[in-house]
C-alpha positions as CSV (number, residue, x, y, z in Angstrom):
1,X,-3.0,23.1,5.2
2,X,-1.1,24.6,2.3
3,X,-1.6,24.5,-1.4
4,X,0.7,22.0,-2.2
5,X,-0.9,19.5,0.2
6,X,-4.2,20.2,-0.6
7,X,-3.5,19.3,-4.2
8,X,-1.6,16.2,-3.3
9,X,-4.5,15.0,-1.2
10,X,-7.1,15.9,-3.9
11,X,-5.0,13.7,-6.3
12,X,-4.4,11.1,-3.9
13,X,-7.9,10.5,-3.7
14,X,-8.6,10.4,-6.8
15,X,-5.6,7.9,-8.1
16,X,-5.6,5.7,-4.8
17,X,-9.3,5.6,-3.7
18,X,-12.0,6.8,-6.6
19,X,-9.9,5.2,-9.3
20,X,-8.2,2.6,-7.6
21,X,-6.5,-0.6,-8.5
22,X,-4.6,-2.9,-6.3
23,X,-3.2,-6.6,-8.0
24,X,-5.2,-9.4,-7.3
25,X,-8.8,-7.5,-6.3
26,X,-11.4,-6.5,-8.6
27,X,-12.4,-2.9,-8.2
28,X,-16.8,-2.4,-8.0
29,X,-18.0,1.1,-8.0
30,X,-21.8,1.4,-6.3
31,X,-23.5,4.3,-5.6
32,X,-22.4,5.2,-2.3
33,X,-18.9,3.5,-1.9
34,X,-15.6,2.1,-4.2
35,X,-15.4,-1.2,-2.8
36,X,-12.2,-4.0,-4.1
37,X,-13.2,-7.8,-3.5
38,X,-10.1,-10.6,-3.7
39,X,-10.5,-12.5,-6.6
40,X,-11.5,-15.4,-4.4
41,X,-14.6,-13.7,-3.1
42,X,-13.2,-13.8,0.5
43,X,-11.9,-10.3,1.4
44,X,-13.0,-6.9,0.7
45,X,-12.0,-3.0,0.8
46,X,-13.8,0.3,0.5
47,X,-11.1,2.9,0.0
48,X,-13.7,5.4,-0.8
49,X,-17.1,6.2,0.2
50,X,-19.4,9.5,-1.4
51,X,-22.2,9.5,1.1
52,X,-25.6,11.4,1.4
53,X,-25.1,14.7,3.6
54,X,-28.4,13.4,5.5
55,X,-26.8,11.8,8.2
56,X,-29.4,9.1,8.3
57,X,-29.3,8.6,4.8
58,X,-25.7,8.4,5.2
59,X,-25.9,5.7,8.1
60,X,-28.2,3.9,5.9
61,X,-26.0,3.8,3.3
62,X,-23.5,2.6,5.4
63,X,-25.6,-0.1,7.2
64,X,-26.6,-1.7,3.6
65,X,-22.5,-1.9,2.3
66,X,-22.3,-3.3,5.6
67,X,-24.9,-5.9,4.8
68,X,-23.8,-7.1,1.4
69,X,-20.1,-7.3,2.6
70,X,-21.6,-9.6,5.4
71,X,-23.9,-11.6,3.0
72,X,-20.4,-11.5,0.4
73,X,-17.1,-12.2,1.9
74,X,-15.9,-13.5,5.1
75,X,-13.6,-10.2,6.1
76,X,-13.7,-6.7,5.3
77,X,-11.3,-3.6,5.7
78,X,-13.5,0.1,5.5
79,X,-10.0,2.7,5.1
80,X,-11.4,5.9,7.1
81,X,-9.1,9.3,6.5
82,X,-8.8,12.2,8.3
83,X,-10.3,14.5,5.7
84,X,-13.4,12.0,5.0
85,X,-17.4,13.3,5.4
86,X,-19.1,12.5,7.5
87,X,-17.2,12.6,10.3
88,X,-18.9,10.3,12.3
89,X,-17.9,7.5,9.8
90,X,-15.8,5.9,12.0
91,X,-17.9,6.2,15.2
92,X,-20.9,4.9,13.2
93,X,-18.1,1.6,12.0
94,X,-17.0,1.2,15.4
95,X,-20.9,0.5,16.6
96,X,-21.3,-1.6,13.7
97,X,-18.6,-4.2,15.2
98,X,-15.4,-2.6,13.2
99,X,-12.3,-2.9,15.1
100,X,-9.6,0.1,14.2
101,X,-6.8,-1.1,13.2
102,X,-3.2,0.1,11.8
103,X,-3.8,4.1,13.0
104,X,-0.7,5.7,10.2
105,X,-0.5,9.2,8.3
106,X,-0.7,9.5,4.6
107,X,2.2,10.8,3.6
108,X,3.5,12.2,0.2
109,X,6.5,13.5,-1.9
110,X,7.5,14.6,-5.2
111,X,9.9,12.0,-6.5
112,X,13.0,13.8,-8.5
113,X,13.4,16.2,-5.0
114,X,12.8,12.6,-2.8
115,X,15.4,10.9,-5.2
116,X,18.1,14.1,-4.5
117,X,17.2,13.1,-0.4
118,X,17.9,9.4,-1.0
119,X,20.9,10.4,-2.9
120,X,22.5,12.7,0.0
121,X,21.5,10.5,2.4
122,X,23.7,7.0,0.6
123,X,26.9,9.5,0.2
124,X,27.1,11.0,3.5
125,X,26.1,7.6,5.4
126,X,29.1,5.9,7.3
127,X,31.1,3.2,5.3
128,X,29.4,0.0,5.5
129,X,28.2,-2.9,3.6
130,X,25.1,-2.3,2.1
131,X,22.4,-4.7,1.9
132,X,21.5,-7.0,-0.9
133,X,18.5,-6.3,-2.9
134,X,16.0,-8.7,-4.7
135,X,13.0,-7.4,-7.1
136,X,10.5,-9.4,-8.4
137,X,6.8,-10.5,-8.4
138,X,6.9,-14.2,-8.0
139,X,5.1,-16.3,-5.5
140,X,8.8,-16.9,-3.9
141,X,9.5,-13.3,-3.8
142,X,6.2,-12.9,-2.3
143,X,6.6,-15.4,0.4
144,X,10.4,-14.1,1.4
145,X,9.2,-10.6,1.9
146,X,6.2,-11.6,4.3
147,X,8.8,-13.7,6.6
148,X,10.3,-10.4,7.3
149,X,6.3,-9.1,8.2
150,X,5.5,-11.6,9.9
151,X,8.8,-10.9,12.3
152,X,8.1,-7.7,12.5
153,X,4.1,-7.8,13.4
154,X,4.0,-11.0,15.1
155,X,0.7,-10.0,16.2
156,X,-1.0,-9.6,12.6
157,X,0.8,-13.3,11.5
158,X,-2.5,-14.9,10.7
159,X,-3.3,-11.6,8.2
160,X,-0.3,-11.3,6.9
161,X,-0.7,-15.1,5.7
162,X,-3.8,-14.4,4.3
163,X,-2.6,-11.5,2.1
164,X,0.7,-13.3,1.5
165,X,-1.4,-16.2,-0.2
166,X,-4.2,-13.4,-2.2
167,X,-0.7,-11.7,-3.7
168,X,0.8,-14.6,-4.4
169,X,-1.9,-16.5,-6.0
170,X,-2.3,-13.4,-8.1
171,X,1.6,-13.5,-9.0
172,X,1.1,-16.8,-10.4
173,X,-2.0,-15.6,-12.6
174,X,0.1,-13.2,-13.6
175,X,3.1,-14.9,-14.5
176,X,0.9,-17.5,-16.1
177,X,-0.5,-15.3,-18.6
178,X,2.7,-13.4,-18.8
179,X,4.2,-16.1,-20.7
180,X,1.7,-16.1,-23.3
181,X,1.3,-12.4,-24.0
182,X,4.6,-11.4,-23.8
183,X,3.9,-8.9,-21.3
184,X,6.4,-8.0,-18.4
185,X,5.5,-5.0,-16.0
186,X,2.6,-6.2,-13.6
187,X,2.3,-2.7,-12.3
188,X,3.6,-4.3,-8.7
189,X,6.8,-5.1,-7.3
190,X,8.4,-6.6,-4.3
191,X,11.9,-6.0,-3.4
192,X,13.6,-7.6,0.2
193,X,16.9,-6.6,1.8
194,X,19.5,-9.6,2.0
195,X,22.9,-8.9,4.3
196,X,25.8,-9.1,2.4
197,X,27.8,-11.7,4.6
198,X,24.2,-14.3,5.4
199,X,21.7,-13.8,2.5
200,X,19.0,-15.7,4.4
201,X,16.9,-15.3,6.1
202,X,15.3,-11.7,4.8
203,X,16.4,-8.5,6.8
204,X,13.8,-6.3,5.2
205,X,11.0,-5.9,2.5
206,X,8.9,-3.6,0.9
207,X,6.3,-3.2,-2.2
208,X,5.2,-0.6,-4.1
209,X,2.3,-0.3,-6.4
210,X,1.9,1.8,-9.4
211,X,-0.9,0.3,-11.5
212,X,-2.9,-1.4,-13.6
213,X,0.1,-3.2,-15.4
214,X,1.9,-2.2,-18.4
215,X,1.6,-3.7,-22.4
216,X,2.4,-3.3,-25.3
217,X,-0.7,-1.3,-25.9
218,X,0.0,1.0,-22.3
219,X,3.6,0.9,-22.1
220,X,3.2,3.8,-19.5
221,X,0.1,3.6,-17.7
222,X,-0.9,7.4,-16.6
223,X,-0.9,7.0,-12.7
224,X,0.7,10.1,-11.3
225,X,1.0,8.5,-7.8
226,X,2.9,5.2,-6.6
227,X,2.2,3.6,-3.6
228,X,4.6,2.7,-0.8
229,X,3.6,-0.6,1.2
230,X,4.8,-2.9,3.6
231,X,8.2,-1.4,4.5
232,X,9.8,-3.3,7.5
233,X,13.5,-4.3,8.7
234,X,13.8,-6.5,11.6
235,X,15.0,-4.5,14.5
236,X,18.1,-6.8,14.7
237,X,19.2,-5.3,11.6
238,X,18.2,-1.4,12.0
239,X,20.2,1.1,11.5
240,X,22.2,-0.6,8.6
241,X,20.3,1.2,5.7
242,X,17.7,-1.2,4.5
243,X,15.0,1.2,5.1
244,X,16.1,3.8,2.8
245,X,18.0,1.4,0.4
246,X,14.4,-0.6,-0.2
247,X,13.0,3.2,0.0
248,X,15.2,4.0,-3.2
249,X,14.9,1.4,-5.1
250,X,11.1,1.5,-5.3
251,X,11.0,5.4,-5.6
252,X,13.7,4.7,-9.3
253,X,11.2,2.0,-9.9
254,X,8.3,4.3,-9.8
255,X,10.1,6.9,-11.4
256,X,11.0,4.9,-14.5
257,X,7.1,3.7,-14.7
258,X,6.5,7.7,-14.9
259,X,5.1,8.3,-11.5
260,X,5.4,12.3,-10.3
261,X,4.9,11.4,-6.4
262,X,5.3,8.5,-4.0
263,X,2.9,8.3,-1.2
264,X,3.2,6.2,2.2
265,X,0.9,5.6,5.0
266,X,3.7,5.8,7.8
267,X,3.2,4.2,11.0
268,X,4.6,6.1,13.8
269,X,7.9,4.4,13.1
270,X,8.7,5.0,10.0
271,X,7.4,8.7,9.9
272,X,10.2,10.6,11.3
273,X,12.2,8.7,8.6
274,X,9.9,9.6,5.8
275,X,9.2,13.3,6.6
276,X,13.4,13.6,7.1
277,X,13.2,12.8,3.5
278,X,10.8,15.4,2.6
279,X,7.6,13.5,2.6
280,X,5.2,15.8,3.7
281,X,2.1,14.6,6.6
282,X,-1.4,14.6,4.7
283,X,-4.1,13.5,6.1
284,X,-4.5,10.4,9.5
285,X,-5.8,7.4,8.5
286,X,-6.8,4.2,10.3
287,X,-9.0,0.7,9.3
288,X,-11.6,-0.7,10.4
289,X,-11.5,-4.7,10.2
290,X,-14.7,-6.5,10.0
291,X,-14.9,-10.6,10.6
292,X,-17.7,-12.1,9.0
């Protein structure tokens, strides 16, 4: 592993794991673990876990975050990376009932080289029409991107509803309070990819985090790192440039908000795409989804 990587994973888990913050979860750091829960109370996350180096202290420790996310919310997603001690974490998950889901590679770039990439890439492509874009964070934004997901991962419809409706709910706190404090940045975004000739239904989507939100009082919120989510283009429109056009426009998104480096967790799909872009492989990763 070079220095460069090294780094970037160092910093990665410290702005996206130890020091998380996702929209619409509240973030609870315990002694052992960094665990989100939905506002609601019904899902959780742990993104990061420091665990005794006695491995049956550390099994413990697992066994009792187990039993309080059992006792607390009715699912629960424990994000296991490559790089993460002890190594039998996602054995010991497994045997607990976990069932490993979404296997993808972190990946990461430096944004002003990735924005050069995405730049090349748009002059050199063959003429055609280029898709439509939409921004926003609105429940109906919200709700257009995930009929794209749900095309895409049939399979995963009844999750992608659920975090459809914790995202959009959150939207319309947002947007509630929004309009009383003034503020407008809500450190999330999500864009989908319209044709040009038959705006509907949605060809693509994608969202990118780069939180908490912005204010008056934190224009600029210090977050080196902006995260890269739910990237997808129905495969009757591949091959058009809605990947790399929602790819852009959330990297100049992120770049305006200050971030230095995008990060992705590519599925096998989209990784050839990403590391042709300069995104370099960091570390596996995979979930492990618990049903309560």
């Amino acid at each position: 592993m070079s220095d460069s990587t090294l780094t970037m994973r160092e910093l990665y888990d410290l702005c996206q794991r130890q020091e998380v913050w996702i929209s619409g979860m509240e973030r609870v750091v315990t002694r052992h673990v960094v665990r989100c829960v939905s506002k609601d109370g019904d899902t959780a996350m742990v993104l990061w876990q420091d665990l005794p180096g006695d491995p049956a202290a550390a099994r413990k420790a697992v066994a009792d975050e187990l039993a309080w996310c059992r006792a607390n919310v009715k699912s629960l997603n424990w994000k296991v990376y490559g790089h993460d001690l002890p190594g039998e974490l996602g054995g010991w998950l497994q045997a607990e009932g976990g069932e490993p889901e979404d296997r993808s590679v972190l990946h990461m770039a430096h944004i002003p080289g990735l924005l050069q990439k995405l730049a090349a890439r748009r002059a050199s492509a063959v003429a055609r029409m280029p898709p439509t874009l939409r921004a926003g964070y609105s429940r109906a934004q919200i709700l257009s991107a995930q009929a794209t997901w749900i095309n895409v991962w049939p399979e995963s419809a009844d999750e992608q509803a659920l975090w459809g409706e914790v995202y959009a709910s959150e939207a319309d706190r947002w947007n509630a309070e929004a309009a009383k404090t003034g503020d407008q940045d809500p450190g999330t975004c999500f864009w989908t990819a319209h044709a040009a000739a038959d705006p509907d239904p949605t060809i693509g989507a994608g969202y990118a985090i780069h939180g908490p939100p912005a204010n008056a009082q934190d224009p600029k919120p210090n977050r080196p790192i902006a995260l890269l989510c739910g990237g997808a283009v129905r495969e009757s429109a591949r091959g058009q440039g809605a990947y790399s056009a929602l790819l852009a426009a959330r990297t100049r998104w992120a770049a305006e908000r200050g971030a230095e480096y995008m990060a992705i967790e590519a599925s096998p799909m989209s990784a050839p795409i990403v590391q042709s872009l300069g995104f370099a492989p960091i570390t596996p990763l995979v979930f492990y989804k618990f049903d309560f």
